[in-house]
Each structure stands twice: as structure tokens, then as C-alpha cells.
C-alpha positions, 0 to 999 in steps of 0.5 A: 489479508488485512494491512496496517499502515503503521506510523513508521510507513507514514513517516518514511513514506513518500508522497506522490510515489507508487512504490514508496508511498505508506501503503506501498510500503504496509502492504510489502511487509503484510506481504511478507509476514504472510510468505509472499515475497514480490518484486514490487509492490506499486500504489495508485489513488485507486488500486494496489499491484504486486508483481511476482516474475511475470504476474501481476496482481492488481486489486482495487482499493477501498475507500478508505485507503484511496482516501489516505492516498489521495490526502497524503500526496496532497501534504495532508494529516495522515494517521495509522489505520488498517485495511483488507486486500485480498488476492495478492 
């Protein structure tokens, strides 16, 4: 699947947090473009988990968007970009 971070996540994003960080929120609305409809959808620095009823889903990050996490929790510029993650 692939997920656009888009300037509204980043600007509504906030830093340090796994469910509302930018990628949190893009990957909740991919998510939900494609029919899949979770609970919550939590980001580290290096995976990304969707929970639906008693399963979760955990899959790694790529470089690049764990390198989006880690500069946007430390207060750096941030800007869109697009990444895959499969199997959530």
C-alpha cells in the first residue's frame, strides 16, 4: 500500500506521539481509502502497527519514513513524501 504523508499530516501532526504523529495520521487515512477501518494505528521511529479487534499488525518502516520520524520528533524540516507498507 503505498502512503502519502501530505503537508496537512505534518502540520496537524504531533511530534513525539505514536498515534498522531504525520505518518500515523497518512497511514490511517490510506488505510481507510482502501476499506480497512482500524482501531488504532500506532508509529515508532521504526515500525508502524494497525490494531483490528484482537490482531495486530506490525510491520517495519523504511528508511526513509523512520528517518521522517526521528527528524520530525526532533523539531526538524519536515516535507511530504510517500512510502509503501504492505500487509496492514
Amino acid at each position: 500500500m503505498r502512503v502519502f504523508v501530505k503537508r496537512i499530516d505534518i502540520e496537524r501532526g504531533q511530534p513525539n506521539s505514536i498515534f498522531l504523529c504525520p505518518i500515523a495520521r497518512a497511514v490511517r487515512r490510506a488505510l481507510r481509502k482502501a476499506g480497512r477501518y482500524p482501531k488504532c494505528v500506532a508509529v515508532d521511529a521504526r515500525r508502524c502497527s494497525a490494531v483490528y479487534g484482537r490482531r495486530t499488525y506490525t510491520r517495519a518502516l523504511g528508511p526513509r519514513a523512520a528517518a521522517f520520524v526521528r527528524d520530525f520528533d526532533q523539531g526538524r524540516f519536515a516535507r511530504p513524501f510517500s512510502f509503501s507498507v504492505a500487509g496492514l
